[in-house]
Structure formats: structure tokens, C-alpha cells
Backbone as JSON, one array per atom type, in Angstrom:
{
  "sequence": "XXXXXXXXXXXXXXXXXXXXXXXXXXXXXXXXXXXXXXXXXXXXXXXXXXXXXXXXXXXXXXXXXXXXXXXXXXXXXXXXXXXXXXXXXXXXXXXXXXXXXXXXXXXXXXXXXXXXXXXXXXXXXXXXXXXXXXX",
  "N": [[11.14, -17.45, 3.59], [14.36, -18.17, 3.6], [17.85, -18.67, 3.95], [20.7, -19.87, 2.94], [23.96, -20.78, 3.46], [26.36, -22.51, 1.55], [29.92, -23.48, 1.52], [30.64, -20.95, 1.32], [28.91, -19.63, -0.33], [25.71, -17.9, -0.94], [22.37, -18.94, -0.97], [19.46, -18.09, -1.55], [16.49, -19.11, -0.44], [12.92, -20.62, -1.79], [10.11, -21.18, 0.49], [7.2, -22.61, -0.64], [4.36, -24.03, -0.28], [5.53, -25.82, 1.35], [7.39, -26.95, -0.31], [10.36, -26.05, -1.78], [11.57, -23.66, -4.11], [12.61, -21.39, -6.38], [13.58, -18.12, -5.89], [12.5, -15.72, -7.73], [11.23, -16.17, -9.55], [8.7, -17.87, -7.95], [8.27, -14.82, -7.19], [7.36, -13.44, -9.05], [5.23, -15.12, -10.03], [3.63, -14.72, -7.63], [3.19, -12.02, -8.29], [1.52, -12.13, -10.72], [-0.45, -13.67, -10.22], [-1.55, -11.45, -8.08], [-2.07, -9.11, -8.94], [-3.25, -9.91, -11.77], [-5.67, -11.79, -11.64], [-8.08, -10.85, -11.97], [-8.72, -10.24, -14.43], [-7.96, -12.25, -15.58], [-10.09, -13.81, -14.67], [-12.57, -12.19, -15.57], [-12.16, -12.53, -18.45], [-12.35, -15.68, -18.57], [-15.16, -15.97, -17.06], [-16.21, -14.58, -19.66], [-16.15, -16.3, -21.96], [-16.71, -18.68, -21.46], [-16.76, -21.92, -20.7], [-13.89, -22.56, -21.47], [-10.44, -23.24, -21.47], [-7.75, -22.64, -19.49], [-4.38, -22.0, -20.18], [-1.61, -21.38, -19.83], [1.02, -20.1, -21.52], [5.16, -20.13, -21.78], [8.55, -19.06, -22.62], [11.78, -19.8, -21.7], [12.54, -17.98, -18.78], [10.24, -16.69, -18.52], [8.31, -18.72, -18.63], [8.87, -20.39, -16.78], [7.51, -18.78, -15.1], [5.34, -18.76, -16.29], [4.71, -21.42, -15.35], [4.99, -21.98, -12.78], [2.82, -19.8, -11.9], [0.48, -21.77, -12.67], [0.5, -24.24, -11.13], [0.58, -22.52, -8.5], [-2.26, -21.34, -9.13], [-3.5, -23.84, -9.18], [-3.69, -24.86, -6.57], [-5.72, -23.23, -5.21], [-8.84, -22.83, -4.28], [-11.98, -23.59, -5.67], [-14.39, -21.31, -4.66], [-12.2, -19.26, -4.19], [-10.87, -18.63, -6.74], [-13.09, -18.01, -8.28], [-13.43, -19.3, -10.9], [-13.09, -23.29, -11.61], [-10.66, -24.22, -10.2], [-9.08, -26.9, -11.89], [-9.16, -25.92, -14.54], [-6.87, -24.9, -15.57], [-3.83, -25.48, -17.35], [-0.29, -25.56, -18.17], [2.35, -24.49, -20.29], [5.97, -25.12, -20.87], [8.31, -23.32, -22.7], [11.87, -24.32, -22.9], [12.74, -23.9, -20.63], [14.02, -22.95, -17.53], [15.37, -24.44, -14.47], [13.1, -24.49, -11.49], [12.08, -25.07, -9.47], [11.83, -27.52, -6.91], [12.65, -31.2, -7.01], [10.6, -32.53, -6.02], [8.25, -30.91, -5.74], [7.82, -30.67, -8.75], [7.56, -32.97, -9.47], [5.25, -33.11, -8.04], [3.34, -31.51, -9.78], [3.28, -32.45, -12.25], [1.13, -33.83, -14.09], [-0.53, -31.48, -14.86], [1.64, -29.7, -16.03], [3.46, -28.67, -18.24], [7.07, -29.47, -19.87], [9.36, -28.13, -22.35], [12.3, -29.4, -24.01], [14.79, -28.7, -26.2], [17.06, -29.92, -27.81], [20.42, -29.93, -27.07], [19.9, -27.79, -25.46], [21.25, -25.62, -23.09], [20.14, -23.82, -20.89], [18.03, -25.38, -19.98], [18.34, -27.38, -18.19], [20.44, -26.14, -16.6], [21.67, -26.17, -13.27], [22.2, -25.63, -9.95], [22.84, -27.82, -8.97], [24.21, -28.98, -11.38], [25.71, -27.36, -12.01], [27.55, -27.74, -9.91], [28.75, -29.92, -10.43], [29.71, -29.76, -12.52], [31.96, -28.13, -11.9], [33.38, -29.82, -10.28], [34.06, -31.93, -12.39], [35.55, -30.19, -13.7], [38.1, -29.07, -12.1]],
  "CA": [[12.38, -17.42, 2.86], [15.57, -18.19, 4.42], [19.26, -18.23, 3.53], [21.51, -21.2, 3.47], [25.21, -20.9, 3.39], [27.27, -23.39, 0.92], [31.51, -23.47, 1.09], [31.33, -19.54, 0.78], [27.87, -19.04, -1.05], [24.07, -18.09, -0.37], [21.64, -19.48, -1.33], [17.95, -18.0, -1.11], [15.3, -20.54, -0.85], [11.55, -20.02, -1.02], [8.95, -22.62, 0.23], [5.96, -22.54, -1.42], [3.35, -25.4, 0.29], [6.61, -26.57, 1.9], [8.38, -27.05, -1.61], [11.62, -25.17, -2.3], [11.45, -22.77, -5.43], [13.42, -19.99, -7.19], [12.84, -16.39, -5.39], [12.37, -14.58, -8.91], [9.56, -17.03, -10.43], [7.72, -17.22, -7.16], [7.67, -13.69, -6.88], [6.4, -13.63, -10.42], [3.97, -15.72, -10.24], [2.62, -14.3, -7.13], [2.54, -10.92, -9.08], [0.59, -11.92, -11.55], [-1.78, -14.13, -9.09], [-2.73, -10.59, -7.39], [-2.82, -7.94, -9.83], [-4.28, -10.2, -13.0], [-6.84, -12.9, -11.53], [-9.36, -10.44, -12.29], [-8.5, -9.76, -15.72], [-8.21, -13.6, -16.17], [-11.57, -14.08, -14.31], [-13.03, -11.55, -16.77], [-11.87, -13.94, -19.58], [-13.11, -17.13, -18.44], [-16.58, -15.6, -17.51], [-16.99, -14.07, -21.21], [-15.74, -16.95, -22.68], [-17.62, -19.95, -21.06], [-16.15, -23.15, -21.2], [-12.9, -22.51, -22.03], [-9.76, -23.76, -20.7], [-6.77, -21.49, -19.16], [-3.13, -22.89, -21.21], [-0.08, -20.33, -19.37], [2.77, -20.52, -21.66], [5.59, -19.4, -21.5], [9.67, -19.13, -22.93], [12.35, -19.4, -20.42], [11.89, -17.55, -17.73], [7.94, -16.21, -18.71], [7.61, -20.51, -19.42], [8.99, -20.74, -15.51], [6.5, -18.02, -14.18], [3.84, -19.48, -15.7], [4.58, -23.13, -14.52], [4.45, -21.37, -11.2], [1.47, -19.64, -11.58], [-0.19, -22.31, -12.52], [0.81, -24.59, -9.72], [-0.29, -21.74, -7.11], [-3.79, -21.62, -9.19], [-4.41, -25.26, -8.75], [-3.58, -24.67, -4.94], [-6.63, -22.28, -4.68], [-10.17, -23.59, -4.05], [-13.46, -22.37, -6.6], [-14.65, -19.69, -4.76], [-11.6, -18.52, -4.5], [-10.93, -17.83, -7.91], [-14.65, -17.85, -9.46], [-13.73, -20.73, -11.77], [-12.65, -24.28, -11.29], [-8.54, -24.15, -11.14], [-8.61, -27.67, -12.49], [-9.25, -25.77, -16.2], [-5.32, -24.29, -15.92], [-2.32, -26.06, -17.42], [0.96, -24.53, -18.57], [3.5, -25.17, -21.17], [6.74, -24.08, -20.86], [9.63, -23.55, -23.42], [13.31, -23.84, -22.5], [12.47, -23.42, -18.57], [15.23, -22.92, -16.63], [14.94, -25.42, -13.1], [12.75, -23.14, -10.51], [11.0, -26.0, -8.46], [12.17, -28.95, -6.24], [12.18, -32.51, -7.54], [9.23, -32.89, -5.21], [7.07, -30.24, -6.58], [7.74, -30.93, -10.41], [7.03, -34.31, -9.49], [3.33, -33.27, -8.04], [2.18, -31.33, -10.97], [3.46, -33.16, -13.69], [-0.37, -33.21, -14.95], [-1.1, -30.38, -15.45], [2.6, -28.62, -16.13], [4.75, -29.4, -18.97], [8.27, -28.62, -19.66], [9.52, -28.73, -23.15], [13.48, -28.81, -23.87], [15.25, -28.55, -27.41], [18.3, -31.02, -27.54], [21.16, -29.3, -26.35], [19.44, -26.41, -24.51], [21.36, -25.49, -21.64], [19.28, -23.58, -19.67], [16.63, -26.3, -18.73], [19.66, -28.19, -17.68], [21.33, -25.17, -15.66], [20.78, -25.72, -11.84], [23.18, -25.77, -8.9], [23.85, -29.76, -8.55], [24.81, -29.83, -12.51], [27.42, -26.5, -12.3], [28.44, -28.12, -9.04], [29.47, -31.12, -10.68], [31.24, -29.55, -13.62], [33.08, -27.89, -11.45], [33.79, -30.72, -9.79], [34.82, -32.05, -13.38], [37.14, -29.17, -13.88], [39.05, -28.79, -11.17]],
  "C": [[13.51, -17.6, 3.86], [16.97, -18.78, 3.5], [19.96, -19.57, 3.84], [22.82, -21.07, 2.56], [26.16, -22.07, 2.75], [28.67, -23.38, 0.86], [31.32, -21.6, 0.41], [30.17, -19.02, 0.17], [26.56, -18.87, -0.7], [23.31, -17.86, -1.44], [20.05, -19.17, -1.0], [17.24, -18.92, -1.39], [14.58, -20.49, -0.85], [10.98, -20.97, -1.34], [7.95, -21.95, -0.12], [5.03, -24.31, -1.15], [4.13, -26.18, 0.59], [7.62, -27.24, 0.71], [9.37, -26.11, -1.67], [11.39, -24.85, -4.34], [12.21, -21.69, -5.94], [12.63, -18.73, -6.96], [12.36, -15.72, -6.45], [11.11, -15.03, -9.49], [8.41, -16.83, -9.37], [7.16, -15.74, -6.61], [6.88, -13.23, -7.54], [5.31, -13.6, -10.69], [2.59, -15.09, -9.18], [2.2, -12.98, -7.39], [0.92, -10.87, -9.73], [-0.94, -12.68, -10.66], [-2.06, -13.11, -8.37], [-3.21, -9.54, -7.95], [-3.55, -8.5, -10.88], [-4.99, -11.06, -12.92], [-7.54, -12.11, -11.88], [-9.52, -10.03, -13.8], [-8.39, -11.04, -16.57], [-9.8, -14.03, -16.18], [-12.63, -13.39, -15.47], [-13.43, -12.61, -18.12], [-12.53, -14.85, -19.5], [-14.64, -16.99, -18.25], [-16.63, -15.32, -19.04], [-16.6, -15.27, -22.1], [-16.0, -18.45, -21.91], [-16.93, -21.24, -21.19], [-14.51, -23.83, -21.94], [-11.59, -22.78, -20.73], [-8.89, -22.46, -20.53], [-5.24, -22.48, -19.69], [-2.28, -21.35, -20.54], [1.09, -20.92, -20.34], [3.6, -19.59, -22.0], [7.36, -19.08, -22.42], [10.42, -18.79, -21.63], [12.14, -18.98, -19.24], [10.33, -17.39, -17.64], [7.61, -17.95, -18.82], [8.11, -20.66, -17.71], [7.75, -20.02, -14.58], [5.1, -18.95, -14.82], [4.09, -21.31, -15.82], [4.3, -22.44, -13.16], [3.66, -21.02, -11.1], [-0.09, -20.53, -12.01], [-0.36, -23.77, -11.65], [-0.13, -23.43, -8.48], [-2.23, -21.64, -7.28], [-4.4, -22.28, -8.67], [-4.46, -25.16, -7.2], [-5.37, -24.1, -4.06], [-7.87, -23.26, -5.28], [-11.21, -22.3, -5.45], [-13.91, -20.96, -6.55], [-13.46, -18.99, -4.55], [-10.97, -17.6, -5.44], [-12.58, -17.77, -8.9], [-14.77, -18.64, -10.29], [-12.5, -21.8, -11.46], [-10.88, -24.09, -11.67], [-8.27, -25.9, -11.86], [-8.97, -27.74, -14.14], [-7.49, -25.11, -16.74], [-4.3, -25.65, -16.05], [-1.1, -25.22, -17.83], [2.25, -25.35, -19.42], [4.63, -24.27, -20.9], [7.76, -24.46, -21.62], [11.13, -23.31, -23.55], [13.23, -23.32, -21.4], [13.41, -23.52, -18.0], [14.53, -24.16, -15.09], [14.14, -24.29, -12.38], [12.14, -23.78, -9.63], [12.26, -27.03, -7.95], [11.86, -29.92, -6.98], [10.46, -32.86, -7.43], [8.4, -32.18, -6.08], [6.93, -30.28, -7.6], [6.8, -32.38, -10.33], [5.53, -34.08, -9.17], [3.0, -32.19, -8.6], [2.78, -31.28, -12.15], [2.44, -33.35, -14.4], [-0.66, -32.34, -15.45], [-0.03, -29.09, -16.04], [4.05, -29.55, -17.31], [6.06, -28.02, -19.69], [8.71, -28.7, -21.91], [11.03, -28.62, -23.96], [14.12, -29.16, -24.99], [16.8, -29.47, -27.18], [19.49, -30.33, -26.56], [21.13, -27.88, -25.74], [20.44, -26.48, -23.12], [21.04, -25.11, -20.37], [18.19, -24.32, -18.74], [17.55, -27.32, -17.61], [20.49, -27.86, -16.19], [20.83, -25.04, -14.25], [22.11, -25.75, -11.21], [23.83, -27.1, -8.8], [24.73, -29.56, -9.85], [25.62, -28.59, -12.52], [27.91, -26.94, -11.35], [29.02, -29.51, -9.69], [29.93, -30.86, -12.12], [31.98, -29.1, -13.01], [34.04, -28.74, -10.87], [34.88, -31.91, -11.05], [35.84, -31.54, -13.52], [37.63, -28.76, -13.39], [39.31, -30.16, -10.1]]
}
């Protein structure tokens, strides 16, 4: 994590596999990646053949885009079943990833945003450039 200073403002940043991410989701996500893999794992053993679907609203639709990103990251035996059975929907997601990293797991991570939602909208470039509008 590290800190980066804008015209007066800071800015926490957290990489994640050298991606920039939103401190609150990745912390989230890595919550639930240490206290409930085994309570997922559970699941997917008793239930054979079945896929893993994270979704989420707003914020809970940002954590799990993140935690299922960090899944796919992790190898078989690490979690006991194949991470390429997790995708994640998310509804009205606020931004919480880099261009970059949306861009590599666009497969398996979808966003889904209601016409004039503002929150999927709401990041730093687009209030810096209303402000930039209004003033």
C-alpha cells in the first residue's frame, strides 16, 4: 500500500498482482478469502459439479468481483477445487480496479449498470473533470 499526494489530497492505493485497487474491497475480499474458503470448499465438495456465481450490489457486487479475481489467482490445490468454476456478477459496482485489471478478467467478471446510475460511473478522473467543468 502506499500513499500518493494529489494538489492537497491522498490517495491510498493497493496493488494487488501489481494492479491498483480500492483499499476497502481488497480488504474485503481478502476477508472473505481467509475466513470463508472453507465454508465455500464445504459447498462445492457436497455439491459436485457445480459452479461458484459471487454476486453482489454495489459495494458487496465490488467485493465479490474482487474475490473472485483473487480466486482465479490461486492454483487447485490451493483451494481444493478448480478456480476456473468462479465468476461474479455485480450490480451497480462502484470503480474498485484499474483499467488494466478489469480489462484481464473481463471473462469471468461482469459489471452490470442501470442507465443513469451514478455510482458505477463515480471514480476520481470523472469528479476531477466535473470539477474541472464547474469551476
Amino acid at each position: 500500500m502506499e500513499e500518493k499526494k494529489d494538489k492537497g489530497q491522498i490517495f491510498v492505493e493497493v496493488n494487488f498482482e501489481g494492479y491498483s485497487t480500492h483499499f476497502g474491497t481488497c480488504e474485503a475480499a481478502r476477508w472473505f478469502l481467509t475466513h470463508e474458503m472453507g465454508t465455500i470448499n464445504d459447498c462445492l465438495h457436497k455439491h459436485q459439479g457445480f459452479r461458484l456465481r459471487l454476486v453482489g450490489y454495489s459495494f458487496g457486487g465490488a467485493i465479490a468481483s474482487m474475490l473472485s479475481i483473487m480466486i482465479r489467482k490461486k492454483t487447485c490445490d490451493e483451494l481444493g477445487f478448480s478456480p476456473d468454476i468462479v465468476t461474479s456478477v455485480g450490480y451497480g459496482t462502484p470503480p474498485c480496479v484499474s483499467r488494466d485489471l478489469a480489462d484481464s478478467c473481463s471473462d469471468f467478471v461482469t459489471t452490470v449498470c442501470m442507465q443513469n446510475d451514478i455510482i458505477p460511473r463515480l471514480s476520481v478522473a470523472t469528479l476531477m473533470r466535473l470539477r474541472k467543468e464547474i469551476f
